[in-house]
C-alpha positions as CSV (number, residue, x, y, z in Angstrom):
1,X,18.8,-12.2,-12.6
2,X,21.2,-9.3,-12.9
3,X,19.0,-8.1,-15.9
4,X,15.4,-8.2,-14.2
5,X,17.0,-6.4,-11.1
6,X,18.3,-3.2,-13.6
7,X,14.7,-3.8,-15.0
8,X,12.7,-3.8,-11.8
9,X,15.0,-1.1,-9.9
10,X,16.5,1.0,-12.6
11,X,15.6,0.7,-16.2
12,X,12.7,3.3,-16.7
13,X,13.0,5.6,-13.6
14,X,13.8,9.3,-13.9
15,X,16.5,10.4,-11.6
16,X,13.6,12.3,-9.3
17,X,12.2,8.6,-8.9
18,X,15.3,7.5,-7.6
19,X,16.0,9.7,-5.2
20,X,12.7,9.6,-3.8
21,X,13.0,5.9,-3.1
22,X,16.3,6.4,-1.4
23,X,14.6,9.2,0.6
24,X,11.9,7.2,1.6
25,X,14.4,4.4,3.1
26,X,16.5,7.2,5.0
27,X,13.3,8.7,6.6
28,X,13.0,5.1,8.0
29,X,16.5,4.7,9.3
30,X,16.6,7.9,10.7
31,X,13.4,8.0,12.1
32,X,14.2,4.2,14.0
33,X,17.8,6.5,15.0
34,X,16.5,9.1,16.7
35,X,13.2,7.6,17.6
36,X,13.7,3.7,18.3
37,X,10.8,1.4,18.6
38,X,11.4,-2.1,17.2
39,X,13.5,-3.8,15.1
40,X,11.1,-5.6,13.9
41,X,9.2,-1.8,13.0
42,X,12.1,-0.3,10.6
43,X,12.2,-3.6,8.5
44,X,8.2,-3.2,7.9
45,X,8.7,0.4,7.5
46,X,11.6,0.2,4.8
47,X,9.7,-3.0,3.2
48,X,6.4,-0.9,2.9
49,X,7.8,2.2,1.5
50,X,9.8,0.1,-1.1
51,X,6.7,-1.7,-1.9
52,X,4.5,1.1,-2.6
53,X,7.2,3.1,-4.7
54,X,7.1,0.1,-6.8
55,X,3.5,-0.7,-7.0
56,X,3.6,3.6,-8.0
57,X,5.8,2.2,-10.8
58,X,3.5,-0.5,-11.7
59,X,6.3,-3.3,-11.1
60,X,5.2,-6.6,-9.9
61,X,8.6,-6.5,-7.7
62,X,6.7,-5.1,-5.2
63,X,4.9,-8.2,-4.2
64,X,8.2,-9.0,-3.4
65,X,8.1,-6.1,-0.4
66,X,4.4,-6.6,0.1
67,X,4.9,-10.0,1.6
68,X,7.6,-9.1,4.0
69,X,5.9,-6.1,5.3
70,X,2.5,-7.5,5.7
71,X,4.3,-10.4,7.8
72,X,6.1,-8.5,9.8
73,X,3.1,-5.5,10.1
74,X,0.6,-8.7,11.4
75,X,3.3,-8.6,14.3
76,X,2.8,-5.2,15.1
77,X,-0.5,-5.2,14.8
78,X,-0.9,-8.7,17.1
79,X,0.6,-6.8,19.6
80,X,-1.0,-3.5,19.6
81,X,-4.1,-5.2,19.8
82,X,-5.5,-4.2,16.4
83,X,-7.0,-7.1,15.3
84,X,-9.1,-6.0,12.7
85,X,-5.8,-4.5,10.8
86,X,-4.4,-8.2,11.6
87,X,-7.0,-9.8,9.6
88,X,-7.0,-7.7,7.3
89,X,-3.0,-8.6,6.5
90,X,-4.5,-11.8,6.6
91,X,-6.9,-11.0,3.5
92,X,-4.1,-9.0,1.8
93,X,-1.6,-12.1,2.0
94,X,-4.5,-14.1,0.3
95,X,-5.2,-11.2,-2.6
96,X,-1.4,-10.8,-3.0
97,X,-1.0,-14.4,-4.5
98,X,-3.4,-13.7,-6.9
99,X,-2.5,-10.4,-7.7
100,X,0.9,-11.6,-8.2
101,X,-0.7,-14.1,-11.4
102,X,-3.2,-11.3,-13.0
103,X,-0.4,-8.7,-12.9
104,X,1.6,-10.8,-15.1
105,X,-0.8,-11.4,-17.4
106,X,-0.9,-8.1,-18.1
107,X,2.4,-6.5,-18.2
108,X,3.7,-4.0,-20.9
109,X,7.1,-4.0,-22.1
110,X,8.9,-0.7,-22.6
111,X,11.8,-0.2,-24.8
112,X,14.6,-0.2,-22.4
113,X,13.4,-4.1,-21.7
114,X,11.6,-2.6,-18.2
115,X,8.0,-3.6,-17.6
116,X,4.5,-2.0,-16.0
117,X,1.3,-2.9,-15.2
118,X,-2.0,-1.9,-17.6
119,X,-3.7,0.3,-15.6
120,X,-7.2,1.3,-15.5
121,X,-9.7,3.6,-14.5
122,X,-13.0,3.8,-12.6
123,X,-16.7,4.5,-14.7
124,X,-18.5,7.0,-12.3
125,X,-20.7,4.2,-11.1
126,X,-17.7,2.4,-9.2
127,X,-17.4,5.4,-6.7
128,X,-21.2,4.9,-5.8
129,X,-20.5,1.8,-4.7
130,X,-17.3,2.2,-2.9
131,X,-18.5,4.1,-1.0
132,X,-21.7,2.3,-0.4
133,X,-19.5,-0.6,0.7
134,X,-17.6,1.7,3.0
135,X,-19.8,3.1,5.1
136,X,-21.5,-0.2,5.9
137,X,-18.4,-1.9,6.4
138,X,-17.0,0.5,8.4
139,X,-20.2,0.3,10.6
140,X,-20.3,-3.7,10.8
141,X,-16.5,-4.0,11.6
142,X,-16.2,-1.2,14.1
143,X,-19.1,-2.7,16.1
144,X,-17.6,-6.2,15.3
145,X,-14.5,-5.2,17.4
146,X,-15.6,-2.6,19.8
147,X,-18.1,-5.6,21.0
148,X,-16.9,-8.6,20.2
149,X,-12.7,-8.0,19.4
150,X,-12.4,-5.2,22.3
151,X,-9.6,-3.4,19.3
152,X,-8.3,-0.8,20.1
153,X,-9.6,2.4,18.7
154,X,-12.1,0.0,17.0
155,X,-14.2,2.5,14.2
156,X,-11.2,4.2,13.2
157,X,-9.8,0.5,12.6
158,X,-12.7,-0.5,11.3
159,X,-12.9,2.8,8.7
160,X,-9.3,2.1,7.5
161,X,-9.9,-1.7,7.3
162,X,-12.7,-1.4,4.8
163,X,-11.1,1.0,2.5
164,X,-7.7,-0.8,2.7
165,X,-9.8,-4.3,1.6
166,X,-11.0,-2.1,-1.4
167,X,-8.0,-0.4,-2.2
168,X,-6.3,-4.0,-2.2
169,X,-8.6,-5.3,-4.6
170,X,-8.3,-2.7,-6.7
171,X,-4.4,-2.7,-6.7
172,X,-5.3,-6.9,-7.6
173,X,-7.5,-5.5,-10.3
174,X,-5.2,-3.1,-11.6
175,X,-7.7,0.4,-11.0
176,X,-5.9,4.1,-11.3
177,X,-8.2,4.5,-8.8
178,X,-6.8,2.5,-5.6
179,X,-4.4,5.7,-5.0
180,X,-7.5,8.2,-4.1
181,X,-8.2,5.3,-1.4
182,X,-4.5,4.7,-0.4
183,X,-4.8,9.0,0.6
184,X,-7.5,8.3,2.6
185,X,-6.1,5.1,4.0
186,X,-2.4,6.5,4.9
187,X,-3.7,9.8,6.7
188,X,-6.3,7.7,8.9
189,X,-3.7,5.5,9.5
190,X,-1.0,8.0,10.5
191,X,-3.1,10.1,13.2
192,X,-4.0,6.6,14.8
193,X,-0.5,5.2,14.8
194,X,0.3,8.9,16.3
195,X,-2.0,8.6,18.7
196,X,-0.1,4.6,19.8
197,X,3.3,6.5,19.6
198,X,5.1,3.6,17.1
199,X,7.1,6.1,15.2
200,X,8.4,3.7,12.6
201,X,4.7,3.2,11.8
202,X,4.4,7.0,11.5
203,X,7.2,7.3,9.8
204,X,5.6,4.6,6.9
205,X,2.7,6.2,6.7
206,X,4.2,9.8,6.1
207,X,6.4,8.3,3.2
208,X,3.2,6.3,2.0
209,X,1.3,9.1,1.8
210,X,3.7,11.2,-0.3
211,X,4.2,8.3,-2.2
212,X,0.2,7.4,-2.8
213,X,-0.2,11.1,-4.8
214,X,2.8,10.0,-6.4
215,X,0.7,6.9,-7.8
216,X,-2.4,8.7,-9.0
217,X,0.0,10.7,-10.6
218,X,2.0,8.2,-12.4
219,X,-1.1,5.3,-12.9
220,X,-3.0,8.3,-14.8
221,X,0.0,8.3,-17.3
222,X,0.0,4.6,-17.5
223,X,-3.8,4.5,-17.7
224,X,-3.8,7.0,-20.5
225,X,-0.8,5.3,-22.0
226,X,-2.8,2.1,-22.6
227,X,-6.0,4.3,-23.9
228,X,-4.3,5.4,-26.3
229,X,-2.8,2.5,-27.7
């Protein structure tokens, strides 16, 4: 256990890496300090940040922090009334199992004994129809809740809904790709949880956001990494 911890958390991190995981905690704490919310709000905030610095790493530990932050963000989200975000926790709870059991299956081992996912990358063909799929998701599940949910702020739900389902999948399925979405997703998702005033949620999203140019970054070296071999 002691071993896959130094694995997961330390082996094959740079000391900029690090750091940037701490600082992502502390914006949580200190944001929940000086601008309280919920309980409940700083551990989905600190459980998301850590999730996605490790999913930036490629380390299947962050399913570990994906399940406790979509259970406690389906919370949030109950009681903000944004029930399309809720199902969508919903579908990523499913997709997580299975991610879980196709990321193992393709792990590579680095000298220091650490591990990362095989990454790789979209043929021009798969932006066509992402964003085929978006707009007329976007269009189906905004009217869907404006209509039939009454959600709150229903299109702009409904917009980061569709590309979060996507993005999901293509975390699941291992795409470099996923992090162009995850921009998208984190700066429609920080002006609406601006606009709701739940400043741990904010707080998330700024640190996700950071973190999601991170993962392009690092997914291209792990994609080109595993082209090469």
């Amino acid at each position: 256990m002691v071993r896959w911890i130094k694995n997961e958390f330390w082996n094959g991190y740079s000391w900029f890496e690090r750091m940037f995981l701490l600082s992502m905690v502390l914006l949580q704490v200190i944001v929940y300090c000086f601008v309280p919310d919920t309980p409940i709000g700083m551990v989905c905030g600190i459980a998301g940040v850590v999730c996605v610095v490790l999913t930036a790493k490629g380390k299947i530990s962050s399913y570990i922090f994906n399940f406790i932050q979509m259970i406690t963000y389906m919370i949030i989200c109950w009681n903000a009334s944004l029930y399309l975000e809720f199902g969508e926790q919903v579908f990523y709870f499913v997709a997580c199992i299975f991610g879980v059991i196709l990321w193992k299956k393709n792990m590579t081992k680095n000298e220091d004994g650490s591990e990362q996912v095989i990454a790789k990358k979209f043929k021009p063909w798969h932006w066509v129809v992402t964003i085929i799929v978006t707009i007329v998701s976007t269009l189906i599940l905004g009217y869907f809740g404006d209509n039939i949910l009454g959600s709150t702020l229903s299109y702009l739900d409904a917009f980061t809904v569709a590309l979060a389902i996507i993005a999901q999948l293509l975390m699941v399925w291992r795409y470099r790709e996923q992090w162009a979405i995850w921009i998208a997703i984190d700066v429609s998702s920080l002006i609406m949880f601006i606009i709701l005033g739940q400043w741990s949620m904010v707080a998330m999203y700024i640190a996700w956001t950071i973190n999601a140019f991170y993962g392009w970054y690092n997914w291209s070296k792990l994609e080109k990494a595993n082209s090469n071999e």
